[in-house]
N, CA, C and O atoms as a MOPAC input file, in Angstrom:
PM7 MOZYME 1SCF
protein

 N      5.36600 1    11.77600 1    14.12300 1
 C      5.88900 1    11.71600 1    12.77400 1
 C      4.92400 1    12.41200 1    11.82700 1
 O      3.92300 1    11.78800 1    11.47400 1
 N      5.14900 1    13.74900 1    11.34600 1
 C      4.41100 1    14.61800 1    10.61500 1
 C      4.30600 1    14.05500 1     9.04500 1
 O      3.56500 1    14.48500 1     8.16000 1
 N      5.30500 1    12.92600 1     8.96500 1
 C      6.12300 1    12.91700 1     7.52600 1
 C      4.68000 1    11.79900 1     7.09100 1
 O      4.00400 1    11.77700 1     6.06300 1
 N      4.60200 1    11.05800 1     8.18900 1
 C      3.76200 1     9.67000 1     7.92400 1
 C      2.42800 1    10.07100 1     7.84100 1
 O      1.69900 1    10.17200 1     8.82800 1
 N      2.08100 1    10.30800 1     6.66600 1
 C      0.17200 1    10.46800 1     6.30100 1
 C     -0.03700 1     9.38200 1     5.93500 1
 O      0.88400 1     8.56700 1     5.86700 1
 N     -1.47500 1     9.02900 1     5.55500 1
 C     -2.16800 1     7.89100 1     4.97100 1
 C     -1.26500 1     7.26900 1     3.24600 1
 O     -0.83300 1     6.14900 1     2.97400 1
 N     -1.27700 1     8.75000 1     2.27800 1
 C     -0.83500 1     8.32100 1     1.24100 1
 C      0.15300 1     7.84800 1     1.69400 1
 O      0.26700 1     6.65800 1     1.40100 1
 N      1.07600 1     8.31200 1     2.39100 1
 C      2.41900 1     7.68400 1     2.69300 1
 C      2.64700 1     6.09500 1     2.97100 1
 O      3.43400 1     5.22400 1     2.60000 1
 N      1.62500 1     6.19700 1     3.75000 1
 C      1.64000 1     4.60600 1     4.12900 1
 C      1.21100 1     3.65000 1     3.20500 1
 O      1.44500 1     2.44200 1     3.21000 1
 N      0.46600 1     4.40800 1     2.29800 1
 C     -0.25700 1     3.60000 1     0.92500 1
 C      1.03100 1     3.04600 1    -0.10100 1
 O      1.30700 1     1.89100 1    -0.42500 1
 N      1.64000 1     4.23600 1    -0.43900 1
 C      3.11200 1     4.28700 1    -1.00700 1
 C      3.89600 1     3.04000 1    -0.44700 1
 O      4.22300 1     2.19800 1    -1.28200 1
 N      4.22500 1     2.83000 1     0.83600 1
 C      5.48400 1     2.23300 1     1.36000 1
 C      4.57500 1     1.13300 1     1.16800 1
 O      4.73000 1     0.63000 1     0.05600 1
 N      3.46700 1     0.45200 1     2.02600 1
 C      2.69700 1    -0.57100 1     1.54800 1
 C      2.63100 1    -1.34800 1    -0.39100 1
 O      2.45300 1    -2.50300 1    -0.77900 1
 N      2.78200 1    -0.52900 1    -0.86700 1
 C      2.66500 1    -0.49100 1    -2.78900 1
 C      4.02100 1    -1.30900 1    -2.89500 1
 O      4.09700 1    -2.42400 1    -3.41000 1
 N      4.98500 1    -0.66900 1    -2.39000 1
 C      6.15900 1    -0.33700 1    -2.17200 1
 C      6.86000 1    -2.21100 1    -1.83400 1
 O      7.78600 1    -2.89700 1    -2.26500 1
 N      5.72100 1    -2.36700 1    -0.81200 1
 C      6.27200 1    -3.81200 1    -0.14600 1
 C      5.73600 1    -4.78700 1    -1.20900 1
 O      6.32400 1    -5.55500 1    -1.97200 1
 N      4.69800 1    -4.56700 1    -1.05600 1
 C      3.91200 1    -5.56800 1    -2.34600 1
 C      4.94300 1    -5.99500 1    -3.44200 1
 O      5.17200 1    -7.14300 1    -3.82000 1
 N      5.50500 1    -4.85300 1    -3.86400 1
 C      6.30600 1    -4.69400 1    -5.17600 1
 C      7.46400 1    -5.85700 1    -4.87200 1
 O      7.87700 1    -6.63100 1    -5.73500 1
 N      7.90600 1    -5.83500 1    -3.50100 1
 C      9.26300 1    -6.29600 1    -3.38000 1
 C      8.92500 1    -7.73200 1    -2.95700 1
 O      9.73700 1    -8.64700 1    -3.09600 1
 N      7.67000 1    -7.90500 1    -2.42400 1
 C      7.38600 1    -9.09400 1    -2.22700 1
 C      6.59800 1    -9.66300 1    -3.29500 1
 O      6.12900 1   -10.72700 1    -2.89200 1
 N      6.26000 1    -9.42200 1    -4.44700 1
 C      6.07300 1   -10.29600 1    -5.50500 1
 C      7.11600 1   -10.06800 1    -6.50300 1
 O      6.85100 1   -10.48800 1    -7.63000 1
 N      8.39200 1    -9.41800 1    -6.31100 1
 C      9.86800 1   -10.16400 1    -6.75200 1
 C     10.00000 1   -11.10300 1    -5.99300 1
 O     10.18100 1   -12.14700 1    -6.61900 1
 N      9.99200 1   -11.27600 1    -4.46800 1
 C     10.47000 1   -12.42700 1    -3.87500 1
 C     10.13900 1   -13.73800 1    -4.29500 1
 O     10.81900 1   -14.75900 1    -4.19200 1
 N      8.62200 1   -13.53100 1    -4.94600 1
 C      7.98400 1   -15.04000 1    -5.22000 1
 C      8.59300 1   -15.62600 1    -6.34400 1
 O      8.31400 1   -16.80700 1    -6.55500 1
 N      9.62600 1   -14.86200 1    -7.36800 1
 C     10.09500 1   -15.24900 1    -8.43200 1
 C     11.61700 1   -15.68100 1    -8.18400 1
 O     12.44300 1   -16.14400 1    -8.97100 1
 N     11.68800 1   -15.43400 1    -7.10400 1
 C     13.22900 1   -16.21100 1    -6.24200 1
 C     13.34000 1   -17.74500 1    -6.08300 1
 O     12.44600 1   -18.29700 1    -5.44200 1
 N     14.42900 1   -18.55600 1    -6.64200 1
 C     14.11400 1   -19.96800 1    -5.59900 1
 C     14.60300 1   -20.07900 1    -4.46900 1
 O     15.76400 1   -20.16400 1    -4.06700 1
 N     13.22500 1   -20.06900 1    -3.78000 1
 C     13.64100 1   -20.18500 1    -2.25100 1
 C     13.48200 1   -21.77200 1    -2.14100 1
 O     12.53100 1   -22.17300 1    -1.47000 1
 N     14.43700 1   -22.83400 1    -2.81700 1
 C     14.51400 1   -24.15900 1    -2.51400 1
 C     15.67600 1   -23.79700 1    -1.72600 1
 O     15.76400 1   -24.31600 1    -0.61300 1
 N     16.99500 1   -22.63700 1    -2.28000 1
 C     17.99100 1   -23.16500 1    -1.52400 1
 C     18.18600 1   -22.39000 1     0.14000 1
 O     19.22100 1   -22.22800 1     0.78600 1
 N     16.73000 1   -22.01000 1     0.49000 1
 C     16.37100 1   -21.59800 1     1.85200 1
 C     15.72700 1   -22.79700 1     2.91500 1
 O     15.39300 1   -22.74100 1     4.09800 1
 N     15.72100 1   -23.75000 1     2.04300 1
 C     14.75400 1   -24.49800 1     2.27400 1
 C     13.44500 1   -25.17900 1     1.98400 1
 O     13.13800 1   -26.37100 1     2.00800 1
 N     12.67100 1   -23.95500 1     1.66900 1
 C     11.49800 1   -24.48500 1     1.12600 1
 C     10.62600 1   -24.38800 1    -0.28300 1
 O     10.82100 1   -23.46100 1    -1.07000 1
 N      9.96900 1   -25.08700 1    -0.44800 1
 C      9.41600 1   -25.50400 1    -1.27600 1
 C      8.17800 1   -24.24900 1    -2.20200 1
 O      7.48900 1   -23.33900 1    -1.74100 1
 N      8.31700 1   -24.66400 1    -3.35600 1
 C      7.86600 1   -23.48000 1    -4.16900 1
 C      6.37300 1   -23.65500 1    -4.00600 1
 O      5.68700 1   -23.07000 1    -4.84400 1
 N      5.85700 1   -24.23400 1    -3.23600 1
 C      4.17300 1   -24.38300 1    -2.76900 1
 C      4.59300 1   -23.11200 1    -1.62400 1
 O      4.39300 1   -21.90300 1    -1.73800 1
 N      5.16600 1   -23.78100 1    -0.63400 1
 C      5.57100 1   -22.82900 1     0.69300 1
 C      5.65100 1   -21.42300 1     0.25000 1
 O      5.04400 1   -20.49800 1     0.79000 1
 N      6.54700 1   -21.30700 1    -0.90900 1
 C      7.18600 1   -19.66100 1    -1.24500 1
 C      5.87900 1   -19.18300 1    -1.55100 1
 O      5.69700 1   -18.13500 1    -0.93100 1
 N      4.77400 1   -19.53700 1    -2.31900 1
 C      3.95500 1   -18.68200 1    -2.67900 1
 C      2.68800 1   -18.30100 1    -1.37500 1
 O      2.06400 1   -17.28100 1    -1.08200 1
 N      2.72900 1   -19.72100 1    -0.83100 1
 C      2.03600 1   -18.96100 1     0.28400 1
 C      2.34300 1   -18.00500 1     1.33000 1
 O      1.51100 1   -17.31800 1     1.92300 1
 N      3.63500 1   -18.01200 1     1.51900 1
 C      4.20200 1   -16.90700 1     2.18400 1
 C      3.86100 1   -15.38800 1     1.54800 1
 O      3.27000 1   -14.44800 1     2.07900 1
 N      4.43100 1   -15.49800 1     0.26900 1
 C      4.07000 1   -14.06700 1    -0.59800 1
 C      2.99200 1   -13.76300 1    -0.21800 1
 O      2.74400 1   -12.94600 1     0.66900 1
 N      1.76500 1   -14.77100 1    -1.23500 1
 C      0.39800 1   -14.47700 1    -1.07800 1
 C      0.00400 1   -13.95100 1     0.21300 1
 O     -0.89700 1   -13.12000 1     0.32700 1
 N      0.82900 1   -14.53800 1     1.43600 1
 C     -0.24700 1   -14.10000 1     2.66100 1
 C      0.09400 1   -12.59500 1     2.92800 1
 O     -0.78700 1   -11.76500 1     3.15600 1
 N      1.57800 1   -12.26300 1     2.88100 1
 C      2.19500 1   -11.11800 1     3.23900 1
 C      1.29300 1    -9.65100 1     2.40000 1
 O      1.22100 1    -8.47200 1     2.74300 1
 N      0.55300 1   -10.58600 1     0.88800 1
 C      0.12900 1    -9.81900 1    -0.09100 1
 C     -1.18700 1    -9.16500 1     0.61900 1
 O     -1.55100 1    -8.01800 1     0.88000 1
 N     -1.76200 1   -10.59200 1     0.81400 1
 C     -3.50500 1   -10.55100 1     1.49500 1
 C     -3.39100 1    -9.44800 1     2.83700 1
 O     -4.19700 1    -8.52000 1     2.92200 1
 N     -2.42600 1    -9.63000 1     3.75600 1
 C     -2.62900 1    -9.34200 1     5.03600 1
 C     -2.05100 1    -7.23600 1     4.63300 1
 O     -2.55200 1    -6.20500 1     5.08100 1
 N     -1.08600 1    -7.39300 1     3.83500 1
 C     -0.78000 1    -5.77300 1     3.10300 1
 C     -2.59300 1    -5.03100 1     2.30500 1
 O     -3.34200 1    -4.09100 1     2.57200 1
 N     -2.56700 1    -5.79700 1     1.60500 1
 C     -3.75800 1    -5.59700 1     1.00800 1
 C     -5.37400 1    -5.23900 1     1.85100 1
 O     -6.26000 1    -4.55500 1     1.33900 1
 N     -5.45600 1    -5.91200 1     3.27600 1
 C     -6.37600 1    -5.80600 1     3.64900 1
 C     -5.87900 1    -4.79700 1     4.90300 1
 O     -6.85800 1    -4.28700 1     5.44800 1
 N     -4.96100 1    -4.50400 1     5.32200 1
 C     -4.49100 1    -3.34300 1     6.05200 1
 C     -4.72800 1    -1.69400 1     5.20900 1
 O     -5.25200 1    -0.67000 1     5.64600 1
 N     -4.07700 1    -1.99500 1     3.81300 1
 C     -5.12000 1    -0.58400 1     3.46400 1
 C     -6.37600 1    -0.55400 1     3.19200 1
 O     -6.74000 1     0.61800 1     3.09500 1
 N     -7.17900 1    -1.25900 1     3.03000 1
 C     -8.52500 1    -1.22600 1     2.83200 1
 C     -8.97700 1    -0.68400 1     4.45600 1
 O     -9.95100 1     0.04000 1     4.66400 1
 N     -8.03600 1    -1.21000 1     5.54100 1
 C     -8.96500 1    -0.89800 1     6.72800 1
 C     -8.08800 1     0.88500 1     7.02700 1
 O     -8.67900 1     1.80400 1     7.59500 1
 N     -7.00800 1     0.96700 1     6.63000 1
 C     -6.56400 1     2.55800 1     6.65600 1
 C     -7.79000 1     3.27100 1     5.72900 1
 O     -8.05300 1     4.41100 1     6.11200 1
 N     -8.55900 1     2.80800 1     4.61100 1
 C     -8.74700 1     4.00600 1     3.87600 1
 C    -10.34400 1     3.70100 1     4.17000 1
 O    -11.17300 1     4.37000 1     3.55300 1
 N    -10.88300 1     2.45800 1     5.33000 1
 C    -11.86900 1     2.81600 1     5.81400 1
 C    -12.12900 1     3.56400 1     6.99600 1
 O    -13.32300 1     3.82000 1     7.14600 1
 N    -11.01900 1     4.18300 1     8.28200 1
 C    -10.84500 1     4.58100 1     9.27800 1
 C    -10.60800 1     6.16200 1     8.57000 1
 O    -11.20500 1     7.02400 1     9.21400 1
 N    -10.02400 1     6.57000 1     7.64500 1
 C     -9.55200 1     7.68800 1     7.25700 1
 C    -11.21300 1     8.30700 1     6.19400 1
 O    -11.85200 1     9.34100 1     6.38700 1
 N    -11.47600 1     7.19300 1     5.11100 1
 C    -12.94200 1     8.12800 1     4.83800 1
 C    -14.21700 1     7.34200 1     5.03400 1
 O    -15.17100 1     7.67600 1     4.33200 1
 N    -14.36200 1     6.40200 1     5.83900 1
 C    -15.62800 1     5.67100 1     6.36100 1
 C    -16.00400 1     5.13100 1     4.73200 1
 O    -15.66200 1     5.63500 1     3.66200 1
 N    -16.73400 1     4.06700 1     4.97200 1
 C    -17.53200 1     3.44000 1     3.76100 1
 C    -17.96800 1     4.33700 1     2.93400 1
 O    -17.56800 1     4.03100 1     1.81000 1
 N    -18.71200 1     5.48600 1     2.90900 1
 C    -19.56800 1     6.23800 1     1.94700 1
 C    -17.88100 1     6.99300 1     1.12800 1
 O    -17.98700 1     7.56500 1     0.04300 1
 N    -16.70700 1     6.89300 1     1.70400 1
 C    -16.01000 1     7.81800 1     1.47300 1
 C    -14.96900 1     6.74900 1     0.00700 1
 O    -14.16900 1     7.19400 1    -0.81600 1
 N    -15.43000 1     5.35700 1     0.20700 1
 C    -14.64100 1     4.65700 1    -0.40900 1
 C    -15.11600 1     4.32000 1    -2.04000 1
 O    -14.51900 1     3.79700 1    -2.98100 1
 N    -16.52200 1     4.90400 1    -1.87500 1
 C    -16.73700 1     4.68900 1    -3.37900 1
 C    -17.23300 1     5.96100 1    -3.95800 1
 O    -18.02100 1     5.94100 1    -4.90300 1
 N    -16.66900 1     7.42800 1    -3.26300 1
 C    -17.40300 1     8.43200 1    -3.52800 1
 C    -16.45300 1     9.18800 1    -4.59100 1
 O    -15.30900 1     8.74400 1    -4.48800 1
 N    -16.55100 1    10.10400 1    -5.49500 1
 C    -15.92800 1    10.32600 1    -6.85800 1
 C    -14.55900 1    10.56400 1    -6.17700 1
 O    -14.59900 1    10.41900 1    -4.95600 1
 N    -13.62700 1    10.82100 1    -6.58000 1
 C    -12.44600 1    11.84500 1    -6.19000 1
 C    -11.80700 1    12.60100 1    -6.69300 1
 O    -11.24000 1    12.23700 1    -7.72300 1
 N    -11.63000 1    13.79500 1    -6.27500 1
 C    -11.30100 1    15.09500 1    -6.60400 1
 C    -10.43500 1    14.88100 1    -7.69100 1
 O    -10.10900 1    13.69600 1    -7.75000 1
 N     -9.82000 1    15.74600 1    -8.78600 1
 C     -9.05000 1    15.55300 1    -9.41700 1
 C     -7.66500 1    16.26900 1    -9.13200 1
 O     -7.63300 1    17.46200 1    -8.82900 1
 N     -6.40100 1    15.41300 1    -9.25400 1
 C     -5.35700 1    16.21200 1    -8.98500 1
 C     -5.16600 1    17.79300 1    -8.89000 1
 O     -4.60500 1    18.24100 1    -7.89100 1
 N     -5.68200 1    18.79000 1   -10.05100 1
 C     -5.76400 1    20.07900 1   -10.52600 1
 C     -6.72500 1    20.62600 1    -8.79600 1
 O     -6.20300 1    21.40200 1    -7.99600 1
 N     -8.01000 1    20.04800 1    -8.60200 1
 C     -8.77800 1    20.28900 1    -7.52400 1
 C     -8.33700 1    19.76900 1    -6.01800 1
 O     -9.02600 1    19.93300 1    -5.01100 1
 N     -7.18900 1    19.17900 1    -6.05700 1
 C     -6.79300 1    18.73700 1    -4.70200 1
 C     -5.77900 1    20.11000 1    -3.59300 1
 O     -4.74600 1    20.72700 1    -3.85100 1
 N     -6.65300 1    20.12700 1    -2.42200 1
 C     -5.79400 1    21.10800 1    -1.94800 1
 C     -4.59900 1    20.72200 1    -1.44200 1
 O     -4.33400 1    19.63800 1    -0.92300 1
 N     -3.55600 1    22.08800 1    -1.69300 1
 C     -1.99700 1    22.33200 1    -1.30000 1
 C     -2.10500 1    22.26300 1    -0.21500 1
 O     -2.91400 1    22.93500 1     0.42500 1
 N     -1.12800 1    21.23200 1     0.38800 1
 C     -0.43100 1    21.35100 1     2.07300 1
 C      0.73800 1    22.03700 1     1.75500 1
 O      1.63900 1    21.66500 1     2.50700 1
 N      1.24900 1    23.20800 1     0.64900 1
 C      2.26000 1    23.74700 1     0.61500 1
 C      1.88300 1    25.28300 1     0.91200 1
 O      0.80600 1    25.74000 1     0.52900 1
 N      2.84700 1    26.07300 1     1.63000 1
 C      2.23100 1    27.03200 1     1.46200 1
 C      2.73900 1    28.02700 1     0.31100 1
 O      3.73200 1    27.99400 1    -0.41600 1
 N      1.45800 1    29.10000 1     0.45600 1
 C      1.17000 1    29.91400 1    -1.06600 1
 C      2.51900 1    30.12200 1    -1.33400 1
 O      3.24600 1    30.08700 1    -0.34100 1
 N      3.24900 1    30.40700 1    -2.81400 1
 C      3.92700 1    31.33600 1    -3.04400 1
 C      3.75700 1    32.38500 1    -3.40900 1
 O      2.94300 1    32.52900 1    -4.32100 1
 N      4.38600 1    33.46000 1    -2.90700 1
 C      4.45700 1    34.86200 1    -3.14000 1
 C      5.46200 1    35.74300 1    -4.05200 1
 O      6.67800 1    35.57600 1    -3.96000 1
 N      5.05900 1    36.41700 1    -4.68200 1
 C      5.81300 1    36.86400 1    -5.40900 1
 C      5.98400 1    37.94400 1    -5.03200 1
 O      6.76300 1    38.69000 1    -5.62500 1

């Protein structure tokens, strides 16, 4: 899958977060459980999302890479290729 890079996965991850802290504003009494239960579910789904990219964006730029400046959009290189006129 060429499509699936790191940002990508950062995105869809963002992505879940998003949909799972709408869920926590759901009542899930009439699922069953209890609004203690609902948040720990969120929260964990949050924690366990949350600490999966920290370990993607330590495998992709190692520790020195996680607090080092970053390029600015204008300075980031194209995976497109050149256009020609």
């Amino acid at each position: 899958m060429t499509w699936l890079n790191s940002n990508t996965f950062h995105n869809v991850c963002s992505f879940l977060l998003l949909i799972f802290g709408a869920l926590g504003s759901y009542d899930w009494t009439s699922l069953g459980a209890s609004p203690e239960t609902a948040l720990h579910i969120v929260s964990g789904i949050a924690l366990v999302t949350s600490i999966v990219k920290l370990a993607v964006n330590m495998q992709r730029d190692g520790l020195a890479g996680m607090v080092k400046p970053q390029p600015s959009v204008g300075d980031a290189p194209s995976s497109a290729p050149p256009v020609q006129k």
